[in-house]
C-alpha positions as a Markdown table, in Angstrom:
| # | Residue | x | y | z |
|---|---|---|---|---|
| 1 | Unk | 46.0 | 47.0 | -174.4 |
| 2 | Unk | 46.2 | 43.3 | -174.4 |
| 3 | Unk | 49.8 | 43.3 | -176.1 |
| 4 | Unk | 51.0 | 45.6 | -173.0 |
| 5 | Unk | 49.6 | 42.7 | -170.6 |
| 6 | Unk | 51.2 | 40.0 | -172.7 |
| 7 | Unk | 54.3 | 41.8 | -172.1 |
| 8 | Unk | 54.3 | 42.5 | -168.7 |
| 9 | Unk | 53.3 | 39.1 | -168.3 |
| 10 | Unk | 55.8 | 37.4 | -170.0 |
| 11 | Unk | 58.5 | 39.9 | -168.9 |
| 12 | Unk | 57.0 | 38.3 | -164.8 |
| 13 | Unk | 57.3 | 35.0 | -166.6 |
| 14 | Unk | 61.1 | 35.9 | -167.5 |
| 15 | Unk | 62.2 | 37.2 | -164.3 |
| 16 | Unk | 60.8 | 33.8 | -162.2 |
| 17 | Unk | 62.1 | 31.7 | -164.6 |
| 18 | Unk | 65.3 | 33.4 | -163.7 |
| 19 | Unk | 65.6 | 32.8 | -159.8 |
| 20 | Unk | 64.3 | 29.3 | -160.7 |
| 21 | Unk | 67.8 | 28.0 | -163.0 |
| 22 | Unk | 70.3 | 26.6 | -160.9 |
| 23 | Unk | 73.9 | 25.7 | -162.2 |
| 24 | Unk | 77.0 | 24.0 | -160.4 |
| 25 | Unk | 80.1 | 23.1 | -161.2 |
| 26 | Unk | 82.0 | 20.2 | -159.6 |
| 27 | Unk | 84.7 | 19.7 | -158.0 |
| 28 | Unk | 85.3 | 23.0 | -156.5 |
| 29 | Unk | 85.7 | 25.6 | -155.8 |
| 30 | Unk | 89.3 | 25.0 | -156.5 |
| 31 | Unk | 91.3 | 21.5 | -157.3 |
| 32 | Unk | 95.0 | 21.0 | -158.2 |
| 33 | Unk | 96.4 | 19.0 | -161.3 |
| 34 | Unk | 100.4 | 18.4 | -162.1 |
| 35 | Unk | 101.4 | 19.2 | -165.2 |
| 36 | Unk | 100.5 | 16.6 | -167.6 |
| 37 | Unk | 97.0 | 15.6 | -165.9 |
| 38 | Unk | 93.8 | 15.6 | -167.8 |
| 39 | Unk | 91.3 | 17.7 | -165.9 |
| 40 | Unk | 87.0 | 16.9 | -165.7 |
| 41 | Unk | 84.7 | 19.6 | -165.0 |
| 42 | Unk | 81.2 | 19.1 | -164.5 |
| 43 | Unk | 78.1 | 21.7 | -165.6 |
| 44 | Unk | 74.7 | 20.3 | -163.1 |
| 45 | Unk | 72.4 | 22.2 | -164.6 |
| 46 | Unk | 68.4 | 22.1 | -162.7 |
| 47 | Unk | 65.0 | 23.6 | -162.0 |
| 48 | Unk | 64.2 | 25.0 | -165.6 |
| 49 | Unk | 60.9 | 26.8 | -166.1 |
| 50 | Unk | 59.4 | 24.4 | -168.8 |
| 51 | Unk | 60.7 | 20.9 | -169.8 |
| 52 | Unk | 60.3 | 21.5 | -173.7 |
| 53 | Unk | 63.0 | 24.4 | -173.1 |
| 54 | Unk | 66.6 | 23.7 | -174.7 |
| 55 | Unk | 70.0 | 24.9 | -173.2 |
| 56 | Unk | 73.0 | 26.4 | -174.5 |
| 57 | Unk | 76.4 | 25.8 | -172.6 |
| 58 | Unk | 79.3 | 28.0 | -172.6 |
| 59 | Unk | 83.0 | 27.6 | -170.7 |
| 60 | Unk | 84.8 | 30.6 | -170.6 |
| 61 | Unk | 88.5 | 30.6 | -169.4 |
| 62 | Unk | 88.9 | 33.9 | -166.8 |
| 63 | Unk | 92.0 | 35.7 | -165.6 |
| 64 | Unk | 92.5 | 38.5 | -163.1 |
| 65 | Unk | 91.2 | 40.7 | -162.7 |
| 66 | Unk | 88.5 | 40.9 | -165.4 |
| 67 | Unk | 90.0 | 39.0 | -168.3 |
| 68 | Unk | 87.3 | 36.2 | -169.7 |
| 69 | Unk | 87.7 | 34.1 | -172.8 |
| 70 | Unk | 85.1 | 31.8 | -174.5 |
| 71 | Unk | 86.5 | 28.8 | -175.2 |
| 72 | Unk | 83.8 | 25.9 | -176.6 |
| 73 | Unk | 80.2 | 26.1 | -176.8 |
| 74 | Unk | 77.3 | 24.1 | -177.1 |
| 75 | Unk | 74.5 | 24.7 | -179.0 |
| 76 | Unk | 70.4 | 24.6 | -178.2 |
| 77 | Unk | 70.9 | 21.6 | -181.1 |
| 78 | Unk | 74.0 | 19.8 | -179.3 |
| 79 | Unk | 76.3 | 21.0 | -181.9 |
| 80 | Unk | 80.3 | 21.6 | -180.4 |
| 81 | Unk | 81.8 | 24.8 | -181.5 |
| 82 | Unk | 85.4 | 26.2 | -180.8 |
| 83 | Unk | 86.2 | 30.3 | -180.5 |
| 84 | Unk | 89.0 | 32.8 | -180.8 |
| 85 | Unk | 92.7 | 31.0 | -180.1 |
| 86 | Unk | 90.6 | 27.8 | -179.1 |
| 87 | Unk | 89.8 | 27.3 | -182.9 |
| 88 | Unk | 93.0 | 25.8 | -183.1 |
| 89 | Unk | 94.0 | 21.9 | -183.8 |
| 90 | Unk | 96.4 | 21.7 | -181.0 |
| 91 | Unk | 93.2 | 22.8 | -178.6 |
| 92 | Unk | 90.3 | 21.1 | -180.3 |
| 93 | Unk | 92.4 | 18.0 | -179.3 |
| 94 | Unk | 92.7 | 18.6 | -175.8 |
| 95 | Unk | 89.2 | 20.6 | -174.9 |
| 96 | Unk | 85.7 | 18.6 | -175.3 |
| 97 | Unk | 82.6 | 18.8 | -174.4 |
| 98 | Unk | 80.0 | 16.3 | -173.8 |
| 99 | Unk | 76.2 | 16.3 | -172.6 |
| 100 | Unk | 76.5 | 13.3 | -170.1 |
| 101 | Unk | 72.5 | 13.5 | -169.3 |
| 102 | Unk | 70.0 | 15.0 | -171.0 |
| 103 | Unk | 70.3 | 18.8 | -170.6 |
| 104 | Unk | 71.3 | 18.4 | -166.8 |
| 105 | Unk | 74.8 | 17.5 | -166.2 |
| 106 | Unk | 77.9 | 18.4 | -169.2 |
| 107 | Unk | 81.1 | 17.3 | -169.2 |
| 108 | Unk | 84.4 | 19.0 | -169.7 |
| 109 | Unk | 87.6 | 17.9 | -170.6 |
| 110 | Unk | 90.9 | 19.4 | -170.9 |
| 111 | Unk | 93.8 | 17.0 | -171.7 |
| 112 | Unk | 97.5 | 17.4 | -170.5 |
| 113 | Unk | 97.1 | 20.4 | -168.7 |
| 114 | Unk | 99.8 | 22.7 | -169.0 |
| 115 | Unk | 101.2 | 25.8 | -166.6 |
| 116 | Unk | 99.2 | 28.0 | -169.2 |
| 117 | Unk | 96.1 | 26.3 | -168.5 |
| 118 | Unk | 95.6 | 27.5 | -164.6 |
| 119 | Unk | 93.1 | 30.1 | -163.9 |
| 120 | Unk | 89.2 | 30.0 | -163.2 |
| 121 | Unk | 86.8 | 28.2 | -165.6 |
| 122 | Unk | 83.4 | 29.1 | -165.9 |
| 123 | Unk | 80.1 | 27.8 | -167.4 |
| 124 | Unk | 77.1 | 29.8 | -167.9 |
| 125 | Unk | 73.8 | 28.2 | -169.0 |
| 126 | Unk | 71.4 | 29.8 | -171.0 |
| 127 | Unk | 67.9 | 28.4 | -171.3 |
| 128 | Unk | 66.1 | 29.1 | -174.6 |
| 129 | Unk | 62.5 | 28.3 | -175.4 |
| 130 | Unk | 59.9 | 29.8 | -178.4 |
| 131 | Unk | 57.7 | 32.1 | -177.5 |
| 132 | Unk | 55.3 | 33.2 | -180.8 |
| 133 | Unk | 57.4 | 31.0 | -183.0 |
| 134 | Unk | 60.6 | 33.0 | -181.7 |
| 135 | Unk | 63.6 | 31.6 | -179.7 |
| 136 | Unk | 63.9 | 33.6 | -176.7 |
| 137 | Unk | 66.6 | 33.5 | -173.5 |
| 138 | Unk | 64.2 | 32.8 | -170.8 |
| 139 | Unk | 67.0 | 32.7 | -168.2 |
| 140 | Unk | 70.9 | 32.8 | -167.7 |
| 141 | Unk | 73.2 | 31.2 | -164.9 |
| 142 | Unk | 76.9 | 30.1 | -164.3 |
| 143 | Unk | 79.3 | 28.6 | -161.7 |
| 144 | Unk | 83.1 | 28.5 | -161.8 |
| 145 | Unk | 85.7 | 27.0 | -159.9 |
| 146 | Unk | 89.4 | 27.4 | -160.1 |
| 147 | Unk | 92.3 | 24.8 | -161.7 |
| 148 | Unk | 95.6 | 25.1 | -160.3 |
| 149 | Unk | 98.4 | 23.4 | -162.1 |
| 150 | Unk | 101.5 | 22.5 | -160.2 |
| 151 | Unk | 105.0 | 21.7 | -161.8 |
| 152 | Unk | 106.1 | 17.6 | -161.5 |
| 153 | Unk | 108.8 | 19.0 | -159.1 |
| 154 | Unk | 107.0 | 20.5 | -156.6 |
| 155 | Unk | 104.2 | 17.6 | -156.5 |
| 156 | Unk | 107.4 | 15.6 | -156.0 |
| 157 | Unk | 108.7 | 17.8 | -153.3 |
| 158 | Unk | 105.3 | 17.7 | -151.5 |
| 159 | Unk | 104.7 | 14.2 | -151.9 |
| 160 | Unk | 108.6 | 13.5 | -150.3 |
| 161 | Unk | 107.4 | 15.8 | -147.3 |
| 162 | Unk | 103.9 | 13.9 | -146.6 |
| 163 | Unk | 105.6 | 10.6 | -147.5 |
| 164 | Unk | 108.4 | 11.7 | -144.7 |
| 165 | Unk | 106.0 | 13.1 | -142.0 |
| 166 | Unk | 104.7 | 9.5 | -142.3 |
| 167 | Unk | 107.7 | 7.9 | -142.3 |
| 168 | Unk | 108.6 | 9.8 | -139.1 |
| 169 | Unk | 105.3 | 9.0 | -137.5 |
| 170 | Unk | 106.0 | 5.2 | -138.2 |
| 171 | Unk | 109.4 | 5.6 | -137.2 |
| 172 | Unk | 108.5 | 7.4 | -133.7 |
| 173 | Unk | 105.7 | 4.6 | -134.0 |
| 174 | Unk | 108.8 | 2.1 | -134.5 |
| 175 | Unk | 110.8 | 3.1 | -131.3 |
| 176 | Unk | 108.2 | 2.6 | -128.8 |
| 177 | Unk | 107.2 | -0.7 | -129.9 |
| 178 | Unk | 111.3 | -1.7 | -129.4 |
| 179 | Unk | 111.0 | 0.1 | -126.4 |
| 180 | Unk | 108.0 | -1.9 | -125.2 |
| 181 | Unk | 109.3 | -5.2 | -126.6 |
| 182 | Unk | 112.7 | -4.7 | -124.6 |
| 183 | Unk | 110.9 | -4.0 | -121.5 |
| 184 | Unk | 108.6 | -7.7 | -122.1 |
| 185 | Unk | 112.5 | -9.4 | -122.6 |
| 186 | Unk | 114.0 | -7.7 | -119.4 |
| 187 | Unk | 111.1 | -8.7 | -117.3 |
| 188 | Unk | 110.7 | -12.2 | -119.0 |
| 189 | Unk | 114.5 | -12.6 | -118.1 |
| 190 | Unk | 114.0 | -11.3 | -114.8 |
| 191 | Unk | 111.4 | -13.7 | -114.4 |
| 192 | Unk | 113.8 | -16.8 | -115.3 |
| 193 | Unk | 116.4 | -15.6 | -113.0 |
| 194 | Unk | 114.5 | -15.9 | -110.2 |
| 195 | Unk | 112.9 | -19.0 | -110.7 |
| 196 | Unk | 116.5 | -20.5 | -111.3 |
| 197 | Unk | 117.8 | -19.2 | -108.1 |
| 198 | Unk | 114.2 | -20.6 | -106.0 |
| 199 | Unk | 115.3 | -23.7 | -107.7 |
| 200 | Unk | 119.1 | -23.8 | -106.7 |
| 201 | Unk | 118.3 | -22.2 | -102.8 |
| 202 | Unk | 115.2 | -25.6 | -102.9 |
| 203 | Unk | 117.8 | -27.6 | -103.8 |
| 204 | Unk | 120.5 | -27.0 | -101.8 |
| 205 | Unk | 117.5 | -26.9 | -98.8 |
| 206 | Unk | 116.4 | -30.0 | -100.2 |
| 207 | Unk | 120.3 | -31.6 | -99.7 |
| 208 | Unk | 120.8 | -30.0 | -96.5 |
| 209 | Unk | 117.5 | -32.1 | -95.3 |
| 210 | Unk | 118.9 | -35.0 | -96.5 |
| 211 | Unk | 122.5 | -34.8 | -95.8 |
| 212 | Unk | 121.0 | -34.3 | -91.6 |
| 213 | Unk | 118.7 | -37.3 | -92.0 |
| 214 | Unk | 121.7 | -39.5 | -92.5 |
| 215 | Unk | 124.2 | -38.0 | -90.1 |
| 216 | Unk | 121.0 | -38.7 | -87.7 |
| 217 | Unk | 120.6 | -42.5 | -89.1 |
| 218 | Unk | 124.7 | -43.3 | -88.9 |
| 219 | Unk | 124.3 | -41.8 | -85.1 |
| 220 | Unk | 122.2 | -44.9 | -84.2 |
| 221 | Unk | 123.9 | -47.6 | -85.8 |
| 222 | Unk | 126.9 | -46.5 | -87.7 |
| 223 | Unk | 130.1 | -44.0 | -87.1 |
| 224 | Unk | 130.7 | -41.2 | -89.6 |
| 225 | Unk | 134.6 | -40.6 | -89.7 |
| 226 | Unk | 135.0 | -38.5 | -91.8 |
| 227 | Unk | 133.2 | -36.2 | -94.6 |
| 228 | Unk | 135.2 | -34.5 | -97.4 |
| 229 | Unk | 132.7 | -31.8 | -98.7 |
| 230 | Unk | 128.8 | -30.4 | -98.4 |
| 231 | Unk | 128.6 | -28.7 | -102.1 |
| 232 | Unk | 125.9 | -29.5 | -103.9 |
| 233 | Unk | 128.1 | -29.5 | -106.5 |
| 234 | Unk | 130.5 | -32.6 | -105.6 |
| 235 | Unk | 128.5 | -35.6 | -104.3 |
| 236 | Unk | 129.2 | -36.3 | -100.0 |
| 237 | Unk | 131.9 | -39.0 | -99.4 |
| 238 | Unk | 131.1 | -40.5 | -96.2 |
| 239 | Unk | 133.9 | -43.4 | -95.0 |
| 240 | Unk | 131.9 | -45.7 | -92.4 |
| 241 | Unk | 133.5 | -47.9 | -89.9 |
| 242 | Unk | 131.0 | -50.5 | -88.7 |
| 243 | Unk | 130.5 | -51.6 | -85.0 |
| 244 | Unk | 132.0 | -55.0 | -83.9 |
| 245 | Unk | 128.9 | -56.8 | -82.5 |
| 246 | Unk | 129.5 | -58.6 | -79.5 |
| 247 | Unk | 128.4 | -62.2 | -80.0 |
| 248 | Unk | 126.2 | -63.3 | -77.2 |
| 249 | Unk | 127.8 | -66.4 | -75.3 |
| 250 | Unk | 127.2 | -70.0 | -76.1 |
| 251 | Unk | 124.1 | -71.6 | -74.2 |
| 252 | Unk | 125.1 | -74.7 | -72.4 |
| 253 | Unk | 123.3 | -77.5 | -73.4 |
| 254 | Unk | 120.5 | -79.1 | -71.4 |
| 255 | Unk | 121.3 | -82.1 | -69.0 |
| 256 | Unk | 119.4 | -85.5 | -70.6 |
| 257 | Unk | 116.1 | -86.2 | -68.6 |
| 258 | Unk | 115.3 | -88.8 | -66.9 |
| 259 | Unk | 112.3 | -91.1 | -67.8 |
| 260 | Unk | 112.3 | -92.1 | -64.2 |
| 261 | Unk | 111.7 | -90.5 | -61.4 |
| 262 | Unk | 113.5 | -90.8 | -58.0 |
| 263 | Unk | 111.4 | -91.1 | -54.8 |
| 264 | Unk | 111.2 | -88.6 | -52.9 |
| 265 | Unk | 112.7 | -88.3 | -49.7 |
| 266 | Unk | 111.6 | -86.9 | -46.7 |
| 267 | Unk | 113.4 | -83.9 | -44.4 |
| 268 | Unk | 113.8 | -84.2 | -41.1 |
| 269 | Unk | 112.4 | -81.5 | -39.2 |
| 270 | Unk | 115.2 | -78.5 | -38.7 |
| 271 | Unk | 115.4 | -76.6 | -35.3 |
| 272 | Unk | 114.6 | -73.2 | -36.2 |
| 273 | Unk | 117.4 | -70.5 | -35.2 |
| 274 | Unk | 116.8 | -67.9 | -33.9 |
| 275 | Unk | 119.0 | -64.6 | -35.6 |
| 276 | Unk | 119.9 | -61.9 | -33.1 |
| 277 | Unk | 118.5 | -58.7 | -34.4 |
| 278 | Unk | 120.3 | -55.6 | -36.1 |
| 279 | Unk | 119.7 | -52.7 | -35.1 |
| 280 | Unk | 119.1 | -49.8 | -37.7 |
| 281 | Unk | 122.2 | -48.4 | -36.5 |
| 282 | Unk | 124.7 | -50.7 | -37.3 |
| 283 | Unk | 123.5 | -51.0 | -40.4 |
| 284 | Unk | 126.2 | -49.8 | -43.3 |
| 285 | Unk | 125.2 | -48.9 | -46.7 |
| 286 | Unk | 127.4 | -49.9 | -49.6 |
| 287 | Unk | 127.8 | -48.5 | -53.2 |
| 288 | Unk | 128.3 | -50.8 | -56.2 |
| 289 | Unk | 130.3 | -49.0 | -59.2 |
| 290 | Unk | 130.5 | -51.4 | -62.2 |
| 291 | Unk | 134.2 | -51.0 | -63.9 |
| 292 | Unk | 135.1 | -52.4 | -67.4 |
| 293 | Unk | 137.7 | -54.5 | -67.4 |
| 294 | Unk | 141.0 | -53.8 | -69.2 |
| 295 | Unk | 141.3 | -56.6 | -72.1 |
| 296 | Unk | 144.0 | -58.0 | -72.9 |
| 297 | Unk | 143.6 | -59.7 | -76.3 |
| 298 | Unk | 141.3 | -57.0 | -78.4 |
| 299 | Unk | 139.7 | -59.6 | -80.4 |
| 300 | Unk | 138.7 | -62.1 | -76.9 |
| 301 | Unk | 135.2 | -60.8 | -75.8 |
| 302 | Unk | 135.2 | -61.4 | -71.6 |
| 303 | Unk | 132.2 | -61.3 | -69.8 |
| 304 | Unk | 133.4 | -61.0 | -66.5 |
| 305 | Unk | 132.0 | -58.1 | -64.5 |
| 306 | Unk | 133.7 | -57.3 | -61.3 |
| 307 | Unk | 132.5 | -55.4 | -58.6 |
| 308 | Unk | 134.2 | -53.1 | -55.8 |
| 309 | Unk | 132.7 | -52.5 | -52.1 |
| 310 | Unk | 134.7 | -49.3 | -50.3 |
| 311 | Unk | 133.6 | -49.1 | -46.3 |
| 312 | Unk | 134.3 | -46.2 | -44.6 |
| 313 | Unk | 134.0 | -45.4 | -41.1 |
| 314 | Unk | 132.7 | -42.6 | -39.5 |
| 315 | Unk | 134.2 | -42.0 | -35.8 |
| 316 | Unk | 131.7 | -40.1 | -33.7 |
């Protein structure tokens, strides 16, 4: 009775220790190589039922549909062992197998992968402890994940695409920043233009001013005779003809004064006369008109102003 118990209680032990082993492999669940690449595979192996329990570690190499080959194993003791076709030199050179920590992660390697060497990989874990001075499976698990080896040519190919999509996008990139940069020239020479021309319309303004200031100067003092051009461009030739001033006459000189002075004499009383009175009516208005003379030398200055009285008579 207590062997049946044992049993059903280490069979329950068994099937918890089961749903508690969890294995993963990395990367996945499917990666690409070229020909000629060494492939890594990792084996995370976690949550086993007692710590004293060792592990056994297999990679099989699987085909569709069904088709599964075991390829290296590792033993409860660490121990490295090769099957079937795999037993070979040529592979024991290229597959390996390493426990990178202690019974959690493993390591595979497969060097210079060739076309032959795409297909799923799988590693199954299988913990082992003693029960009654027996080793006994106390749980199984595995992951896979999927190798796919490409030829040089194609990688090359694909490679030449993503390297021209990129190339496209810088080019595309390329032509709007040309595009921009031309519109910044344009409107920068733009800009210049105009300034130039405010400058050459302030200018010529500026010219104009001046050019009036002095026909406005030589009108009080000085005769412009001529003027050859008013582009800014050839400088204003102005031929000036200055006025003959008119000397003023000579002032006589003063008589000599006297020290002494004469006695005065005394008037005789005049007879005041009497003017007959003019009516308002025979009074005649006369206009003055001042006349230049004609001169006869051009260089003798006269000073002589004559004057002209015109009657004329009204019969009523």
């Amino acid at each position: 009775m207590r062997l049946l118990v044992l049993m059903l209680l280490g069979w329950a032990g068994r099937r918890g220790v089961y749903e508690a082993l969890n294995v993963t492999v990395s990367p996945g669940p499917r990666v690409q190589y070229v020909v000629g690449d060494n492939a890594t595979l990792f084996c995370h192996v976690s949550q086993k039922r007692r710590i004293e329990n060792l592990l056994a570690v297999r990679w099989l190499f699987a085909l569709p549909p069904t088709q599964e080959y075991l390829m290296i194993k590792m033993t409860k003791y660490g121990v490295v062992q090769y099957y079937g076709n795999y037993n070979r030199q040529f592979y024991k050179q290229r597959l390996h197998l390493l426990e990178e920590r202690h019974r959690t992660m493993y390591t595979f390697f497969i060097l210079n992968l060739q076309q032959a060497d795409q297909g799923h990989y799988i590693c199954k874990v299988q913990e082992i402890g003693k029960y009654r001075n027996k080793w006994t499976a106390w749980s199984n698990s595995s992951a896979s994940t999927e190798i796919q080896v490409i030829s040089s040519r194609v990688s090359d190919d694909s490679s030449a695409e993503k390297n021209h999509k990129a190339w496209k996008f810088f080019e595309d990139l390329y032509v709007y920043a040309v595009f921009v940069c031309s519109i910044g020239i344009v409107s920068v020479l733009l800009f210049t233009v105009v300034v130039l021309c405010q400058t050459l319309i302030n200018k010529r303004r500026s010219h104009a001013k001046d050019y009036l200031v002095k026909c406005s100067q030589n009108s009080l003092g000085e005769t412009v005779t001529s003027v050859t051009s008013l582009s800014p461009e050839q400088p204003v030739k102005i031929k000036k003809k200055k006025k003959k001033v008119e000397q003023p006459p000579a002032i006589p000189a003063k008589a000599p004064i006297s020290t002494s002075f004469p006695k005065p004499k005394l008037l005789k009383p005049q007879r005041k006369v009497l003017l007959p009175k003019i009516a308002d009516e025979n009074l005649t208005y006369a206009e003055l008109e001042l006349i230049k003379p004609h001169q006869k030398a051009q260089d003798i200055p006269t000073m002589t102003v004559y004057a002209q009285i015109l009657f004329e008579e009204n019969k009523m």
